[in-house]
C-alpha positions as CSV (number, residue, x, y, z in Angstrom):
1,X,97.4,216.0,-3.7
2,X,97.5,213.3,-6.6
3,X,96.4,216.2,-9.0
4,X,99.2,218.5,-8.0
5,X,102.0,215.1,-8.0
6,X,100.7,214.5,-11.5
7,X,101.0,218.5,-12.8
8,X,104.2,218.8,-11.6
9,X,105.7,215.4,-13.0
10,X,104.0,216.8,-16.4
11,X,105.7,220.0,-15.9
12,X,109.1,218.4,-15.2
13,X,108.6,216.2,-18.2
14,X,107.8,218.9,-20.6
15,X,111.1,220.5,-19.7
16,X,113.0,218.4,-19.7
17,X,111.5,217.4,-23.6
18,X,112.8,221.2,-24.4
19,X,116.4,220.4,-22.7
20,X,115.4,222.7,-20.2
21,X,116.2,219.9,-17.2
22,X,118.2,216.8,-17.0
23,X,118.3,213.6,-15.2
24,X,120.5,213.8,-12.2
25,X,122.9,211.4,-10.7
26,X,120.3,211.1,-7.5
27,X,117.8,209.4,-9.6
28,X,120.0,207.3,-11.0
29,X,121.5,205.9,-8.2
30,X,118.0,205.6,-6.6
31,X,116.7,203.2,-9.0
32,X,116.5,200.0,-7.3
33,X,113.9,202.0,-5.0
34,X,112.1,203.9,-8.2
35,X,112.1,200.3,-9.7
36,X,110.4,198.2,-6.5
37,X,108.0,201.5,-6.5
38,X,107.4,200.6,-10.3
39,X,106.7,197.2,-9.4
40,X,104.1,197.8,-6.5
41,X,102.3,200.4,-9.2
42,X,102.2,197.9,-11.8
43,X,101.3,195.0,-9.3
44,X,98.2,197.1,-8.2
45,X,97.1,197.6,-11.0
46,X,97.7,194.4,-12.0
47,X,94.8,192.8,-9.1
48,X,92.1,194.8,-10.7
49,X,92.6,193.1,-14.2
50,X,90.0,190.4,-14.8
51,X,91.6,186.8,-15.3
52,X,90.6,183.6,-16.2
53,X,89.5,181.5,-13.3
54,X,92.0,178.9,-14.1
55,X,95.0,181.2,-13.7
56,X,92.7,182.9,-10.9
57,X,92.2,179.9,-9.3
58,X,96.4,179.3,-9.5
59,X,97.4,182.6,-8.0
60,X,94.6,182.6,-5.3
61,X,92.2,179.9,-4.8
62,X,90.0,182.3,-2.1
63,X,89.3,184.9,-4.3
64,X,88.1,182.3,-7.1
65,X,86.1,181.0,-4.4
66,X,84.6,184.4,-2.9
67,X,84.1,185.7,-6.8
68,X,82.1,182.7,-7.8
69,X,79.5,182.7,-4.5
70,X,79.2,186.4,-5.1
71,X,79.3,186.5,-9.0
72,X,81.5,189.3,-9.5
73,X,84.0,190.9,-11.1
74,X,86.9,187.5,-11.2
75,X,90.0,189.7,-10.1
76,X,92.5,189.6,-7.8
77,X,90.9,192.3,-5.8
78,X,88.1,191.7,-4.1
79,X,87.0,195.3,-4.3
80,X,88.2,196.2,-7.8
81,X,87.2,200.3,-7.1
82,X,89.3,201.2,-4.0
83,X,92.4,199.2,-5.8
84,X,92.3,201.0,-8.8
85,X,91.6,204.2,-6.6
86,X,94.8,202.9,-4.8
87,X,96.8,202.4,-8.0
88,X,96.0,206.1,-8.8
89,X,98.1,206.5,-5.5
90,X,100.5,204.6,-5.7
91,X,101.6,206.0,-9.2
92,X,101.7,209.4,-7.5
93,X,103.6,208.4,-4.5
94,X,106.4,207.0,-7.1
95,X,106.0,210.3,-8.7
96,X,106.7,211.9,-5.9
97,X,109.9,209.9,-4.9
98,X,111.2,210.8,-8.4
99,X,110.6,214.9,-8.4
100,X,112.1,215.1,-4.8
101,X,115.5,213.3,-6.1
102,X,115.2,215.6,-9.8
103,X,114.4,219.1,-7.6
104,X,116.0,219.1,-4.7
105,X,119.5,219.4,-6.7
106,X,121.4,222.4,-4.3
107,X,122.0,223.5,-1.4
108,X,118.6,226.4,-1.3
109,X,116.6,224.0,-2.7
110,X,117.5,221.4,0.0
111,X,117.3,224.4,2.9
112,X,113.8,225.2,2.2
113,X,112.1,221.6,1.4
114,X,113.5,221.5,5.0
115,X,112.2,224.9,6.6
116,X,108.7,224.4,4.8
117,X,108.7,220.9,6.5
118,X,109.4,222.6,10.0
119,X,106.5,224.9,9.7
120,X,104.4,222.5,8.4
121,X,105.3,220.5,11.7
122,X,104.8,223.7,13.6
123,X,101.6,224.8,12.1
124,X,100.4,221.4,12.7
125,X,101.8,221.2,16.8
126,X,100.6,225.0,17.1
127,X,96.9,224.9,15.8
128,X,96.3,220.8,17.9
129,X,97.8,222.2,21.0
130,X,95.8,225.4,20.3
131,X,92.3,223.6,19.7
132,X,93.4,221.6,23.0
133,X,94.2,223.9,25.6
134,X,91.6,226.6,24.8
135,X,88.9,224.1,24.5
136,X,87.7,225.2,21.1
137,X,88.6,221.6,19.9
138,X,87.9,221.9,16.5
139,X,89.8,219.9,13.5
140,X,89.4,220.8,9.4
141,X,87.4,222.9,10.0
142,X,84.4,221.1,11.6
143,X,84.1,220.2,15.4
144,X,85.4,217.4,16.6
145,X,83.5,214.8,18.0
146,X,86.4,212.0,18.6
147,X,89.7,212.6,20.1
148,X,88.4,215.7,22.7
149,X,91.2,216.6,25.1
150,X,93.9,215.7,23.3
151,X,96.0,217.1,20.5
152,X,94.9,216.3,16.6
153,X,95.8,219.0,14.6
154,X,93.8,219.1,11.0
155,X,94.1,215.2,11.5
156,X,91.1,213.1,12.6
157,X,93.6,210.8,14.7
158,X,96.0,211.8,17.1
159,X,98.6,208.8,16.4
160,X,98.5,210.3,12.7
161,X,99.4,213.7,14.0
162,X,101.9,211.7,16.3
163,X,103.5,210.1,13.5
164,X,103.8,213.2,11.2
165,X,105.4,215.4,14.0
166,X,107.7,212.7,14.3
167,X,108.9,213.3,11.0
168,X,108.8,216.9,11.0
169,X,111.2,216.6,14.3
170,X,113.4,215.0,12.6
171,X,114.1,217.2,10.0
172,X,113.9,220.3,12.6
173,X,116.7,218.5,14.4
174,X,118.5,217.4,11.3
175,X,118.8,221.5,10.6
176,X,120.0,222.1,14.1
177,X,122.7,219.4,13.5
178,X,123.8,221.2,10.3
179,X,124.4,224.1,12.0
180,X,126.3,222.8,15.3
181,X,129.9,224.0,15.1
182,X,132.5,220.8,14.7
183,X,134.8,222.7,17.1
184,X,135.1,223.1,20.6
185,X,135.3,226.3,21.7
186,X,139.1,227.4,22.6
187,X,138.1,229.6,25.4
188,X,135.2,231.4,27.2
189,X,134.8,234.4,25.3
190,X,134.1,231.6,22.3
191,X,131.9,230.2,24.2
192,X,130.1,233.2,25.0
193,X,130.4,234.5,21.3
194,X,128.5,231.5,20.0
195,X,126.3,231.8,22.4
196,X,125.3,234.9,21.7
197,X,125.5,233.9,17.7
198,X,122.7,231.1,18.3
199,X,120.2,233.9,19.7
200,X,120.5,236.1,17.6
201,X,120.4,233.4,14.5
202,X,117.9,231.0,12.3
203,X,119.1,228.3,14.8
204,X,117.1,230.0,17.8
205,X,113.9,230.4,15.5
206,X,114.5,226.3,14.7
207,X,115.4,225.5,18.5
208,X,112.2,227.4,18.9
209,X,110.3,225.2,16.4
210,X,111.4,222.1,17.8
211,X,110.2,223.2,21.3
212,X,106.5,223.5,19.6
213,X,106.9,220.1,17.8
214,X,107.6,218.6,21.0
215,X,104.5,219.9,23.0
216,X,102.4,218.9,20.0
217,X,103.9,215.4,20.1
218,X,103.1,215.3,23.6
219,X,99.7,216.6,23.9
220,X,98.6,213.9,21.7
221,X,98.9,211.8,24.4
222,X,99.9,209.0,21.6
223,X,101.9,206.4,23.5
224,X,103.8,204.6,20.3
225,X,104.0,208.2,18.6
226,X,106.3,209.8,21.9
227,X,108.3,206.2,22.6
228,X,109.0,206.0,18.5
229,X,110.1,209.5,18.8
230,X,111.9,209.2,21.8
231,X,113.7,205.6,21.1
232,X,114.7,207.0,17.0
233,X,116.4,210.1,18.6
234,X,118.1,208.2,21.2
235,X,119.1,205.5,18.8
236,X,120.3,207.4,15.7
237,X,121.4,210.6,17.6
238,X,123.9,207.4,19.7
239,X,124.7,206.3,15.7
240,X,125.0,210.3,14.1
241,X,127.8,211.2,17.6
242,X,129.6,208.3,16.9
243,X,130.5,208.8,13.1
244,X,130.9,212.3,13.0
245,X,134.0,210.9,14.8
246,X,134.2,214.1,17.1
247,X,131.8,214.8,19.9
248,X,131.6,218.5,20.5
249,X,130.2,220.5,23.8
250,X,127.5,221.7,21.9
251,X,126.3,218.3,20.1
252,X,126.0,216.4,23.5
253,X,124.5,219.4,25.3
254,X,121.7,219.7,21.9
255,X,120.7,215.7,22.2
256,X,120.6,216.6,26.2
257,X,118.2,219.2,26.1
258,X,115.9,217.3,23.6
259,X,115.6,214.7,25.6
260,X,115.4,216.2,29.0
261,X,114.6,219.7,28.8
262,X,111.8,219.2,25.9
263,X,110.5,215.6,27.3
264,X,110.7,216.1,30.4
265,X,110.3,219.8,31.7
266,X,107.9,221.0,28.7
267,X,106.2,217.5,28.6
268,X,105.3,218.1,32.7
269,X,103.6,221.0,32.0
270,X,101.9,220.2,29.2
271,X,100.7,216.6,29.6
272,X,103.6,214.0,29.6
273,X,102.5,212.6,32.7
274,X,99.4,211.7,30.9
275,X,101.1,209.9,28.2
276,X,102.5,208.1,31.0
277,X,99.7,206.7,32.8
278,X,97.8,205.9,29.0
279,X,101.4,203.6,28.3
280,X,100.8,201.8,32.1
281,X,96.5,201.6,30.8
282,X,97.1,199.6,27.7
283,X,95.9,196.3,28.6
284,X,92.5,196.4,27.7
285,X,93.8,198.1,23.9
286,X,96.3,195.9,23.5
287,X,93.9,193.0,23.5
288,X,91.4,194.7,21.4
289,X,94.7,195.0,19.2
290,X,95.7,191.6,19.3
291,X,92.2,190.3,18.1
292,X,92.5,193.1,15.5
293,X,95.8,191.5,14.3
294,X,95.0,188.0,14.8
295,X,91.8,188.4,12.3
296,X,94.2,190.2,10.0
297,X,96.7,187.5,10.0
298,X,94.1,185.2,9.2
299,X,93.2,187.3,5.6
300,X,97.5,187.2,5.0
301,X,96.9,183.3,5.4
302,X,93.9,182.9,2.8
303,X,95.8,185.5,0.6
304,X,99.5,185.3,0.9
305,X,100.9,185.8,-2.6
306,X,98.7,187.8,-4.3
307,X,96.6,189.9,-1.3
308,X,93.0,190.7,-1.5
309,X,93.8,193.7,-2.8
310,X,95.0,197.2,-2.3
311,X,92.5,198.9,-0.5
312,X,90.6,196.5,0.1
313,X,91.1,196.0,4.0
314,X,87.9,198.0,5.2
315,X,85.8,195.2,2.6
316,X,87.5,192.3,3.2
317,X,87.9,192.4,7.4
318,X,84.4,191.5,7.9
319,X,84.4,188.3,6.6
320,X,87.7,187.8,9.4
321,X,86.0,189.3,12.4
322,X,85.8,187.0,15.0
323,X,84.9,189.3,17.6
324,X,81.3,190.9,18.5
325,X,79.6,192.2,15.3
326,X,80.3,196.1,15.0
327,X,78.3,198.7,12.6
328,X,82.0,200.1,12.2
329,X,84.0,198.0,10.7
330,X,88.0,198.7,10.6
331,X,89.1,201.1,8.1
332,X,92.7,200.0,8.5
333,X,94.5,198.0,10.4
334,X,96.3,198.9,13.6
335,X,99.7,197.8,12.1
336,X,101.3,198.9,8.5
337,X,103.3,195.6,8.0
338,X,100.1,193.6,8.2
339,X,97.5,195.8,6.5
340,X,100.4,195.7,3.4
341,X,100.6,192.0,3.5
342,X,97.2,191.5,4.2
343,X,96.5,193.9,0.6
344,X,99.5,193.3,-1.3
345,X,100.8,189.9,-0.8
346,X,104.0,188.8,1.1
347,X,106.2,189.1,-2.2
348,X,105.2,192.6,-2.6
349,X,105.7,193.4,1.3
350,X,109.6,192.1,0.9
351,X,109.4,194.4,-2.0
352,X,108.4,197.4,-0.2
353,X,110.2,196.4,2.8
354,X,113.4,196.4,0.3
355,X,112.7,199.8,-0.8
356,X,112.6,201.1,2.7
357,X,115.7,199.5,4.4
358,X,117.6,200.4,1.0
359,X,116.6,204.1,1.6
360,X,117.5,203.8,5.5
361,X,121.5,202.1,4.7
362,X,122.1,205.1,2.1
363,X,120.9,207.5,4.4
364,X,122.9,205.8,7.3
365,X,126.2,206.1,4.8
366,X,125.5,209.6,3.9
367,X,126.1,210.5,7.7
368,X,129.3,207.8,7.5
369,X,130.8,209.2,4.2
370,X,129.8,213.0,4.0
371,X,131.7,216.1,5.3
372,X,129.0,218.8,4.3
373,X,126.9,219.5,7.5
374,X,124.0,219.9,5.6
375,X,124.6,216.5,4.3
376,X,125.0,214.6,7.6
377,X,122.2,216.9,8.9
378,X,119.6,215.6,6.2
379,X,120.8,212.1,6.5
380,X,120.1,212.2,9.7
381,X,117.1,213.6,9.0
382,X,115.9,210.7,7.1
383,X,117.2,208.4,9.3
384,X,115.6,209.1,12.3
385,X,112.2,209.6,10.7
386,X,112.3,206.1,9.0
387,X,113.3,204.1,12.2
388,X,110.5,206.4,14.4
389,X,107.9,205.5,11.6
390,X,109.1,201.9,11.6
391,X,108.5,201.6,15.6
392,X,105.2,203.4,14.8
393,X,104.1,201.2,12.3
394,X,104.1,198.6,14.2
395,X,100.6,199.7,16.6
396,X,99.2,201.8,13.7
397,X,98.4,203.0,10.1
398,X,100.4,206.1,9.4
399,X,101.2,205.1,5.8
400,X,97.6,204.5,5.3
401,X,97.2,208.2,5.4
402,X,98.3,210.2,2.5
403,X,100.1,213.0,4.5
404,X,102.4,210.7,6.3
405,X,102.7,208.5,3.8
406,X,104.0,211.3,1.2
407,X,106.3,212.8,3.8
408,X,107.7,209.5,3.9
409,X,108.4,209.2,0.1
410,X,110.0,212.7,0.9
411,X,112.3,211.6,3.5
412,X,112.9,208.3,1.8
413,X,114.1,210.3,-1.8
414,X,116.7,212.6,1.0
415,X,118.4,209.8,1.6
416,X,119.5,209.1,-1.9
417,X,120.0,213.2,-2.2
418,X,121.9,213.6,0.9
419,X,124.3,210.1,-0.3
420,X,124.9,210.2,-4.2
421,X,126.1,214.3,-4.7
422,X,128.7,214.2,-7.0
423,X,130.1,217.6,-4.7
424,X,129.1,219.4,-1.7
425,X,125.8,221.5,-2.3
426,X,126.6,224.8,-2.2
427,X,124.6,227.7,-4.1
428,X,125.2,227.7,-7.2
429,X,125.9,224.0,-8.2
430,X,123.3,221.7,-8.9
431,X,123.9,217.3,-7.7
432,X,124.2,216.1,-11.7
C-alpha cells in the first residue's frame, strides 16, 4: 500500500513539475487538516531521534528512566523500529489525504472512487458471508483458525471487517441519496414510472449492494460494529432529512427499509439475533476490557506529552499488565483514543482529534450549503462513516489497521471535496 501512496504522489508531482496538473481549491481549503497531518508525521519521526538525556529527561522523565536501566537507544520511543516503521505510515496516509482532494476533481472521478468503494464493501460482505455459511471458513488465503462461525472477510478480525463495511455502507447509501428524486410524485402513474425507473437502473444494482453490505455487517456478529452502524445512520440520516429542507416519499421510505427491512428481516435470517444475545453476553469482555484500558491509561499517565511512541503499544503494555501473565501480549488496544494517546501524547491526540472533527463540520456544511445531489450524497457519505467509526473506536482498533485507517483518510479528504467546489461537478469541469 505505502509503495503504491508513494508512486502515485511521485507521479502527481512530476506532472504537475511539467504544468501538466494544478493545485486545486480542495487542497487549499483542506490545509488546516493537511497541516495537523504534517505535524503528526513530523512528530513521529521526531520520537525516534536520539536526544540528550537532559532534554530527554525534560520531555519525559520515564523514558530517561526505562533507557538508562536498559541502555538503549535515549529516544522518545521506546521501540525506535516500529516508530520509524510508523512514520513511514503516517507520511503515506497524509499522502493519501492530499491525492484524494487533487484527483477526485469531477463529477466521474467522484462516481467511481464511490462505485469502486461499494464493491470493495461487497466483495468484502460476499466472500466473509461466503466462507461462513458454506463452512469453508477460510481468510487470505489460509484457513482460519480464530473467528470460525462468524463473518471476517480477508480480515483476521471481524470488528475490522465490521468497521470497514461500515464505511463502505455509507458511501453505498450516500449514492442512493444522490439519486432519490427531490419531488414528490404528482400522481400514480409517477409513482409507478419511478418505480419502474429504479429497477431497471444503477440504483437497483446499489440497493442491491447495500443489501449484501448489511448481511456482511451482520454475520460478523460484531456488537459495536452493527450499533455504530445502526446509531450513525439513524443519527445523520435524522441530520441529512432535516436540511435538505424537503422530506420526499421516497427518502423516508429508503432510511425505512434500511433500518427495518435490512436489520431486521435480512438480519433474522442471517444471524441478527445472534448479535443480540453476544450485546446481552458482554459482561465478562467488558471487564477483560476495562483492565485492558485501565493498564493503558496507566502508560498515558507515565507518558502524557510526548507518548512512548508510535507503535510502540505491543512493547510497552507489558510493563502495564496488571493482570495474569499472558504469552500474547496486546497488539493494540481495544480503544483508538487511548492507544493514540497512549503512543502519541495528549497534544498530538487534540491534534488528530482536530483534524477529524474539522473534516466531520465541513462535511456536515456540505449537506447544509450544497444543491448538487451528488454533493449532499457524498457529504453524507463522509459523515456517517466518521460518526460510525467514532462510536467504533471507542471498543476497538480500526485505525490501527491500514485498510480502515486509509478508507478513513478517503472519507475524511470527501468532505473537503464534496464542501469547497467552486461549481457543481458535472462532466466536464474540474473543482479548481
Amino acid at each position: 500500500m505505502e509503495v503504491w501512496i508513494l508512486a502515485l504522489a511521485v507521479g502527481w508531482l512530476i506532472q504537475y513539475l511539467r504544468g501538466k496538473v494544478d493545485v486545486n481549491r480542495s487542497l487549499v481549503r483542506a490545509w488546516p487538516v493537511t497541516a495537523c497531518l504534517l505535524v503528526i508525521t513530523l512528530w513521529v519521526i521526531a520520537q525516534t531521534l536520539p536526544l540528550p538525556s537532559a532534554l530527554l529527561g525534560l520531555l519525559s522523565p520515564r523514558s530517561l528512566d526505562i533507557h538508562s536501566i536498559t541502555q538503549s537507544y535515549p529516544s522518545l520511543s521506546l521501540d525506535v523500529h516500529a516508530t520509524r516503521q510508523s512514520a513511514l505510515e503516517t507520511l503515506c496516509y497524509l499522502l493519501l489525504f492530499c491525492l484524494t482532494l487533487l484527483l477526485i476533481n469531477d463529477k466521474q472521478r467522484l462516481k467511481v472512487l464511490a462505485k469502486v468503494i461499494v464493491l470493495a464493501g461487497v466483495f468484502q460482505a460476499g466472500y466473509g458471508a461466503l466462507m461462513t455459511l458454506s463452512g469453508l471458513e477460510y481468510g487470505f488465503f489460509f484457513k482460519k483458525t480464530s473467528g470460525l462461525g462468524v463473518a471476517t472477510g480477508t480480515f483476521i478480525n471481524r470488528n475490522h471487517l465490521a468497521g470497514y463495511l461500515e464505511m463502505c455502507l455509507a458511501v453505498g447509501i450516500g449514492l442512493m441519496l444522490a439519486e432519490l428524486s427531490t419531488q414528490a410524485a404528482t400522481n400514480w402513474r409517477e409513482s409507478v414510472h419511478r418505480f419502474l425507473e429504479t429497477l431497471l437502473s444503477s440504483k437497483a444494482l446499489v440497493r442491491l449492494a447495500l443489501v449484501v453490505m448489511v448481511i456482511g455487517l451482520v454475520l460478523t456478529h460484531s456488537r459495536m460494529g452493527n450499533t455504530a452502524f445502526l446509531v450513525s445512520l439513524t443519527a445523520v440520516g435524522a441530520f441529512y432529512l432535516f436540511v435538505i429542507r424537503r422530506i420526499t416519499r421516497g427518502s423516508a421510505i429508503f432510511f425505512v427499509s434500511l433500518l427495518v427491512i435490512d436489520l431486521l428481516v435480512v438480519g433474522n435470517f442471517f444471524g441478527i439475533e445472534e448479535v443480540a444475545e453476544r450485546l446481552q453476553q458482554t459482561s465478562l469482555a467488558s471487564e477483560q476490557r476495562d483492565e485492558d484500558s485501565k493498564d493503558t491509561l496507566r502508560i498515558v499517565r507515565d507518558f502524557p506529552l510526548t507518548g512512548s511512541g508510535a507503535g510502540s503499544f505491543y512493547t510497552v503494555y507489558p510493563l502495564y499488565e496488571t493482570g495474569p501473565i499472558d504469552p500474547l501480549f496486546l497488539r493494540h488496544a481495544h480503544n483508538d483514543y487511548l492507544q493514540f494517546a497512549s503512543e502519541f501524547g495528549l497534544v498530538a491526540l487534540a491534534v488528530l482529534a482536530f483534524s477529524v472533527l474539522a473534516s466531520l463540520w465541513t462535511a456536515l456544511r456540505a449537506q447544509m450549503v450544497r444543491r448538487d445531489r451528488l454533493l449532499q450524497g457524498m457529504g453524507f457519505a463522509s459523515t456517517m462513516a466518521i460518526v460510525a467509526l467514532l462510536i467504533h473506536s471507542a471498543v476497538d482498533f480500526n485505525l490501527q489497521i491500514p485498510a480502515n485507517a486509509a478508507m478513513f483518510v478517503i472519507l475524511l479528504a470527501l468532505a473537503w471535496v464534496c464542501r469547497y467546489c467552486d461549481r457543481p461537478l458535472i462532466s466536464s469541469e474540474s473543482c479548481k
